[in-house]
GUROFI-769833 format. One record per residue (C-alpha): x, y, z. Coordinates in Angstrom, 3 decimals, always signed. Example, Ala and Ser with C-alpha at 12.3 -4.5 7.8 and 13.67 -1.06 7.14 Angstrom:
BEGIN
<lotor xx="+12.300" yy="-4.500" zz="+7.800"/>
<lotor xx="+13.670" yy="-1.060" zz="+7.140"/>
//
This chain:
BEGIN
<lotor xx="-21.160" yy="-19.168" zz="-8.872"/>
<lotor xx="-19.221" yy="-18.316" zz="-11.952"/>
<lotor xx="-15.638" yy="-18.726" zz="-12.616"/>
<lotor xx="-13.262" yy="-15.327" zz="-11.372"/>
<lotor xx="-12.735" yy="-13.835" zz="-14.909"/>
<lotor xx="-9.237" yy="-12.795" zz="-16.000"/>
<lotor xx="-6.635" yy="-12.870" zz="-12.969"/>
<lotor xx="-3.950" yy="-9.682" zz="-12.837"/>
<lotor xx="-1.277" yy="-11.765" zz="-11.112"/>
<lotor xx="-1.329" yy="-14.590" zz="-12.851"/>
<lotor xx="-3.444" yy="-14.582" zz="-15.883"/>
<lotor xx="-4.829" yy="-18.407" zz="-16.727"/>
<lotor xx="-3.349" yy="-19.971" zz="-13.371"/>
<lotor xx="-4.725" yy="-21.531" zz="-10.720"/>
<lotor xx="-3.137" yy="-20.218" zz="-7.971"/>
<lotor xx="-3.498" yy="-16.680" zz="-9.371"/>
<lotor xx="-7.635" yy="-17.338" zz="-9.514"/>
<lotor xx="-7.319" yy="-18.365" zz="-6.167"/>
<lotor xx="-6.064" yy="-15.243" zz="-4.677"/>
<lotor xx="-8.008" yy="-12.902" zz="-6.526"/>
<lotor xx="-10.928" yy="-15.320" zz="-5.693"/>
<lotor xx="-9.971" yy="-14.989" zz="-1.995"/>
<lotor xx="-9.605" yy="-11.427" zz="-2.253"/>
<lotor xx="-13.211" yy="-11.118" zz="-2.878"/>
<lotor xx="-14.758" yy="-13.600" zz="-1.153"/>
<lotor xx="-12.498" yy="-12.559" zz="+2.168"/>
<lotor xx="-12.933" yy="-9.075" zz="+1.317"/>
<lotor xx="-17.031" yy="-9.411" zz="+1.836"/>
<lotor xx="-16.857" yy="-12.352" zz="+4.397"/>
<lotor xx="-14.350" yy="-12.215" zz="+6.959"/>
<lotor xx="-11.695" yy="-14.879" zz="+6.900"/>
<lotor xx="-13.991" yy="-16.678" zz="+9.354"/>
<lotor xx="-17.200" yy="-16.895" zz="+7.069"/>
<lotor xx="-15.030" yy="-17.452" zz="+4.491"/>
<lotor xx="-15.062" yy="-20.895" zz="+3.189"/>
<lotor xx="-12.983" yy="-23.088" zz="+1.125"/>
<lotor xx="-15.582" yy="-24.427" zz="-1.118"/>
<lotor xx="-16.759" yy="-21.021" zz="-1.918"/>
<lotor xx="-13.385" yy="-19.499" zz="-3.063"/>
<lotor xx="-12.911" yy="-22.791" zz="-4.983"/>
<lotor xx="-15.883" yy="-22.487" zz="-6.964"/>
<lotor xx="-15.693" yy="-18.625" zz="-7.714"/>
<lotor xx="-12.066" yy="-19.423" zz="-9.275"/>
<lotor xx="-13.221" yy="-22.949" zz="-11.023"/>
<lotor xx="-10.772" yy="-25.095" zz="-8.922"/>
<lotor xx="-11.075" yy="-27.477" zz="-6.489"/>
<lotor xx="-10.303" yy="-27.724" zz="-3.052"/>
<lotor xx="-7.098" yy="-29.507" zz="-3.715"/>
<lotor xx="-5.823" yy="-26.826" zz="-5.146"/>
<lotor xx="-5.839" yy="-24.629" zz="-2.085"/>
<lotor xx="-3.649" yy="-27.434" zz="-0.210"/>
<lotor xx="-1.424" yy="-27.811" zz="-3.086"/>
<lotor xx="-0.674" yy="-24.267" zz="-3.411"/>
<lotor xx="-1.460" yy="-22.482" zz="+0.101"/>
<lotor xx="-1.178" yy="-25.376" zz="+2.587"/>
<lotor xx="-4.388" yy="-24.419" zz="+3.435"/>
<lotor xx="-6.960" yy="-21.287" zz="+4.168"/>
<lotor xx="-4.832" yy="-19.500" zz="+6.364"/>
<lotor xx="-2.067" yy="-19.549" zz="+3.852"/>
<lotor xx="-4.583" yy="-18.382" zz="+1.113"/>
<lotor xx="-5.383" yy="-15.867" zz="+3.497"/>
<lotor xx="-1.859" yy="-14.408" zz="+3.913"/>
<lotor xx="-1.767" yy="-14.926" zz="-0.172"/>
<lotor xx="-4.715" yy="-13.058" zz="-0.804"/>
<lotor xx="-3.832" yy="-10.447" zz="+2.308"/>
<lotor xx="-0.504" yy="-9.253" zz="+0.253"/>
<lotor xx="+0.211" yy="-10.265" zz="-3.168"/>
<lotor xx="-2.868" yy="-7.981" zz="-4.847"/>
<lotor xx="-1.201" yy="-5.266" zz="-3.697"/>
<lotor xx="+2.120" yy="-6.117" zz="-5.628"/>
<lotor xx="+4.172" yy="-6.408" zz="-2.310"/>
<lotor xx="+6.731" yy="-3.504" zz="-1.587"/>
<lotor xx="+5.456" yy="-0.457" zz="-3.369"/>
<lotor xx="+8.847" yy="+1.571" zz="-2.749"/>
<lotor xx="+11.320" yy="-0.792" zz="-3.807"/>
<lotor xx="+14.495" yy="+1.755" zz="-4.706"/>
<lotor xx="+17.372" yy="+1.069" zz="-2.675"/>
<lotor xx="+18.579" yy="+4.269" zz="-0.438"/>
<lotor xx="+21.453" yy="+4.954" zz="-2.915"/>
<lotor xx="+19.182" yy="+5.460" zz="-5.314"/>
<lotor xx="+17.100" yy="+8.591" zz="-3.541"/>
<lotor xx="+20.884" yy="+9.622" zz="-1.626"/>
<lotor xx="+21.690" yy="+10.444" zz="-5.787"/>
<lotor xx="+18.399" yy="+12.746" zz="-5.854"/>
<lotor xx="+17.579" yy="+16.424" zz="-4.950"/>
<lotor xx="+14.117" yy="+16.413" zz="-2.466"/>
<lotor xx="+11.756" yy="+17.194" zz="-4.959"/>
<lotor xx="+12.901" yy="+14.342" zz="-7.269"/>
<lotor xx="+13.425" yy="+11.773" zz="-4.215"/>
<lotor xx="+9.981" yy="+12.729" zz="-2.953"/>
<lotor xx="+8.306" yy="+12.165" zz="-6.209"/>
<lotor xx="+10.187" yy="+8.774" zz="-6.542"/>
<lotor xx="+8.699" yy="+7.245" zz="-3.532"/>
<lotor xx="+5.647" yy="+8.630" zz="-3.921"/>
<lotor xx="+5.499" yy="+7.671" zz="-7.614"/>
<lotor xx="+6.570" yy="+3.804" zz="-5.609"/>
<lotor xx="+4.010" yy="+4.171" zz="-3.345"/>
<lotor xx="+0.540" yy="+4.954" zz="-5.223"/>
<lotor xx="+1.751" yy="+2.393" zz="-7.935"/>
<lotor xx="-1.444" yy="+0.002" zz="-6.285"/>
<lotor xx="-3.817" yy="+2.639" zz="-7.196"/>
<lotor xx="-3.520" yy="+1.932" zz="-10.541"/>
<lotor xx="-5.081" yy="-1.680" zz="-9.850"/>
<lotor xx="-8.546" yy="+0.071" zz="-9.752"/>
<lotor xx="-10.921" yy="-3.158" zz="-8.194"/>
<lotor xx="-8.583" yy="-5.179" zz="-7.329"/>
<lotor xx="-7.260" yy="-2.270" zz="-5.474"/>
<lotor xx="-10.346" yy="-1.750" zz="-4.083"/>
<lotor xx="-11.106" yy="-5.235" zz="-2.376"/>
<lotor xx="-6.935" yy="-5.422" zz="-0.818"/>
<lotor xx="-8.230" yy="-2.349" zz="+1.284"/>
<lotor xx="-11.597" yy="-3.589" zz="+1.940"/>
<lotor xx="-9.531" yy="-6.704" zz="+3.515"/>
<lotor xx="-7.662" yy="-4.219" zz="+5.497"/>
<lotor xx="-10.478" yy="-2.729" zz="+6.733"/>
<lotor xx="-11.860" yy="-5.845" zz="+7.850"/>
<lotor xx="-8.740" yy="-7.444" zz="+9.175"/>
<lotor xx="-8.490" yy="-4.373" zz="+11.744"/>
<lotor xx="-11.904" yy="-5.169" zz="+12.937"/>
<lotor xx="-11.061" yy="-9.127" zz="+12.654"/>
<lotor xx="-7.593" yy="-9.544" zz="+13.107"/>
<lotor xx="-6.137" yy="-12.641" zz="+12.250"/>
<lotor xx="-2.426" yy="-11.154" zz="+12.896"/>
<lotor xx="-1.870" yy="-10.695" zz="+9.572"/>
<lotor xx="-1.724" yy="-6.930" zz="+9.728"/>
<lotor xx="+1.171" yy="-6.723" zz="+12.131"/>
<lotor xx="+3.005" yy="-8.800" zz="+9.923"/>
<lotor xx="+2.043" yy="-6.277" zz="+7.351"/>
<lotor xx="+3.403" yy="-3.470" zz="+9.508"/>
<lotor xx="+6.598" yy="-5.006" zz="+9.802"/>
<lotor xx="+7.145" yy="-5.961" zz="+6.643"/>
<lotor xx="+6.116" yy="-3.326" zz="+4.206"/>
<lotor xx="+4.465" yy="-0.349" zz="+6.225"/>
<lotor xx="+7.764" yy="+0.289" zz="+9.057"/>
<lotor xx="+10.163" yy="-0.195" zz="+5.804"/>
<lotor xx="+8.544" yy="+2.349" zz="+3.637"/>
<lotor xx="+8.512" yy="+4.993" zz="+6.503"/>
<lotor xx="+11.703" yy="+4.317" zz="+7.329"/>
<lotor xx="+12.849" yy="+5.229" zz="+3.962"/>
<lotor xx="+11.188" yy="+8.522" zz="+4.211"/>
<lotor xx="+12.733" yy="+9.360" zz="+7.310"/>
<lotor xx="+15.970" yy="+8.072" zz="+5.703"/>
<lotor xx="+15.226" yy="+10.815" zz="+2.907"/>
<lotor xx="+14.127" yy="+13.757" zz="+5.559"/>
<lotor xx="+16.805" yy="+12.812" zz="+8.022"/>
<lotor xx="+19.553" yy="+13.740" zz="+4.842"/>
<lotor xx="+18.186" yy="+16.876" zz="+3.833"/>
<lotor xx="+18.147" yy="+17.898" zz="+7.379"/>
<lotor xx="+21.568" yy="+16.974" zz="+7.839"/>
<lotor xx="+20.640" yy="+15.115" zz="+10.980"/>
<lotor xx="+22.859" yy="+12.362" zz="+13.052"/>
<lotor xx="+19.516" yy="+11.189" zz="+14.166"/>
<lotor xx="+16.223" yy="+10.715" zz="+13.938"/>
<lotor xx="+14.036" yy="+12.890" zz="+16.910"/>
<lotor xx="+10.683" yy="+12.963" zz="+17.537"/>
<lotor xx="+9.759" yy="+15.525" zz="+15.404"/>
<lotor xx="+11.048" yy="+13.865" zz="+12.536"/>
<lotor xx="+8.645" yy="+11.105" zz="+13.073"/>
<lotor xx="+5.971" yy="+13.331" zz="+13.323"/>
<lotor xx="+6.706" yy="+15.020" zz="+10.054"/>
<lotor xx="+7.339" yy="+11.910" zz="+8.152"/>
<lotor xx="+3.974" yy="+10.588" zz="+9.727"/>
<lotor xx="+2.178" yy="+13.898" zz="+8.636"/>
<lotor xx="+3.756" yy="+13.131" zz="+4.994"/>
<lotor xx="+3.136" yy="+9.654" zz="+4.490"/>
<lotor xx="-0.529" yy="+10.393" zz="+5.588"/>
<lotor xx="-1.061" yy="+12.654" zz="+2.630"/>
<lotor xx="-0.807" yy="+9.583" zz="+0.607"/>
<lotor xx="-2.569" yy="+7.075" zz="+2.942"/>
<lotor xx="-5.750" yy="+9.025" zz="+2.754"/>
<lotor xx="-6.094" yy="+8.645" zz="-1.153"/>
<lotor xx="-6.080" yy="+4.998" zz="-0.354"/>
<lotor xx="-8.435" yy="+4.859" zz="+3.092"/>
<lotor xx="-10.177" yy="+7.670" zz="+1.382"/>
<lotor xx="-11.278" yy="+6.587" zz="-2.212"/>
<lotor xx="-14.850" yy="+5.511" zz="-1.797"/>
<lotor xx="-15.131" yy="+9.365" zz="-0.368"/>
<lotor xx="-12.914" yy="+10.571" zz="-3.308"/>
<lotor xx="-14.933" yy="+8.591" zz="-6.038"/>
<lotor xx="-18.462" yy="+10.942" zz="-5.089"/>
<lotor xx="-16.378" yy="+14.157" zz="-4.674"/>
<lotor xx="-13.377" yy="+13.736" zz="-7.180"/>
<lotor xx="-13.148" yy="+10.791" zz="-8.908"/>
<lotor xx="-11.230" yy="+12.005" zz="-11.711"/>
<lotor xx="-8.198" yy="+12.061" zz="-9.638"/>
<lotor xx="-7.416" yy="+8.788" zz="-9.500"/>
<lotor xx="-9.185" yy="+7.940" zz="-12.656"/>
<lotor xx="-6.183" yy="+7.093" zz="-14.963"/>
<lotor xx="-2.240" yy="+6.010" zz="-14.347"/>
<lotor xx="-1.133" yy="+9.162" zz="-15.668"/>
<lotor xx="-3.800" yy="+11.264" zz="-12.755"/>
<lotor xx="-2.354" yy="+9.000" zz="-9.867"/>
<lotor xx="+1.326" yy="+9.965" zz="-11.515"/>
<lotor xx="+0.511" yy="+13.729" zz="-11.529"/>
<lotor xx="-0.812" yy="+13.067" zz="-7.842"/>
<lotor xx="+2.565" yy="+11.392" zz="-6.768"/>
<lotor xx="+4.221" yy="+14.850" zz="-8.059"/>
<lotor xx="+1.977" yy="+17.139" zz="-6.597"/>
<lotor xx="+2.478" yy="+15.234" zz="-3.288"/>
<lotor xx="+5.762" yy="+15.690" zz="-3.398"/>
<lotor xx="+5.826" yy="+19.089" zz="-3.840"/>
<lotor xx="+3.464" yy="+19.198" zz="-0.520"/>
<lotor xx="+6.127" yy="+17.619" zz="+1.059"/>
<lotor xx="+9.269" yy="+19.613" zz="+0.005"/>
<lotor xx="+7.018" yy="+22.641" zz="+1.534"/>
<lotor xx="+6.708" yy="+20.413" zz="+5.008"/>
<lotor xx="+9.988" yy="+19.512" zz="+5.127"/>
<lotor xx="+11.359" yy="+23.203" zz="+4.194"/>
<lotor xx="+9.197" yy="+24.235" zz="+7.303"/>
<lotor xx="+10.557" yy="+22.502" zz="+9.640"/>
<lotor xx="+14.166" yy="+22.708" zz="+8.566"/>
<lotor xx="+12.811" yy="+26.663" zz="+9.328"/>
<lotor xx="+11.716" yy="+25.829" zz="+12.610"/>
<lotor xx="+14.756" yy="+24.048" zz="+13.251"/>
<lotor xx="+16.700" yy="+27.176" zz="+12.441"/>
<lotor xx="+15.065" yy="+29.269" zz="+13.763"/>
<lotor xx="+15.191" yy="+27.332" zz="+17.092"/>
<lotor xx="+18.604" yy="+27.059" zz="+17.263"/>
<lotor xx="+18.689" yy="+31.177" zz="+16.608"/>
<lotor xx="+17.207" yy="+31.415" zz="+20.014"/>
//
């Protein structure tokens, strides 16, 4: 094999080879068919190195399973969106979240592990869910909750922020269908930026409607 060319994480370090080496090899493999001696020798390091750093393959595993995508992609605190209008809070997190598209391949192989650790799971995806996937929709409810001017958060508020938050999820689950139909769209940082904006705007429509609903509702 030859040695992982230039890693995005850590560019000339070990342990940065050996995720993005991991990424791949796990990526195509499985964690289970996976081995060792084959991640070692795609990122020209030896098998020391994966104890040293890791503790061992299930540690490179977890490595490999979150740090490509760049951990938390919304990252602004709730003050910062409470200071916002919608339309401007909206495009923030979305702007947060479709940051990892503009990783292009190595963006690519973090969701083909995804893929494969739903059919394989190794329990890294719930830990996944809990870390990074229930905070970032709880900041959107946080944000639709406020411009409601609800106490709390109902069912329907869930479903809306689920309906959201999926307009963005399919442009990740969905890019090997975008890339033959559309690939323009997500061809450049500044097309994934526009995308974040237009998304937003989606939303503030969403959102309007069922404040509507809500109104109208309570009419009755």
């Amino acid at each position: 094999m030859t040695k992982f060319p230039d890693n995005p994480i850590e560019p000339g370090n070990a342990r940065g080879c050996l995720i993005m080496a991991a990424l791949r090899i796990f990526a195509e493999k499985g964690f289970g068919a996976a081995t060792s001696r084959n991640i070692c020798e795609l990122a020209g390091t030896n098998i020391s190195a994966i104890r040293y750093y890791f503790g061992d393959k299930a540690g490179l595993y977890r490595a490999a399973f979150t740090e490509p995508m760049g951990g938390l992609p919304c990252h602004s605190t709730l003050a910062t969106f409470a200071n916002l209008p919608l339309p401007e809070a909206l495009q923030l997190f979305f702007r947060e979240f479709l940051e990892p598209l503009k990783k292009g391949e190595q963006l690519r192989l973090a969701m083909k592990l995804r893929f494969r650790e739903m059919i394989e799971p190794t329990g890294v995806w719930k830990q996944e869910i809990d870390a990074e996937i229930k905070p970032q929709l709880d900041t959107l409810l946080w944000i639709i909750k406020q411009h409601l001017k609800m106490a709390n958060i109902d069912d329907d508020m869930q479903r809306l922020a689920f309906a959201v938050i999926g307009m963005a999820v399919h442009f990740y689950v969905g890019q090997d269908v975008i890339a033959i139909i559309a690939p323009h769209l997500l061809d450049t940082p500044e097309e994934i930026d526009t995308l974040a904006e237009r998304l937003a705007g989606y939303a503030v429509a969403m959102i309007e409607s069922e404040a509507l609903r809500r109104k109208l509702d309570s009419d009755l």
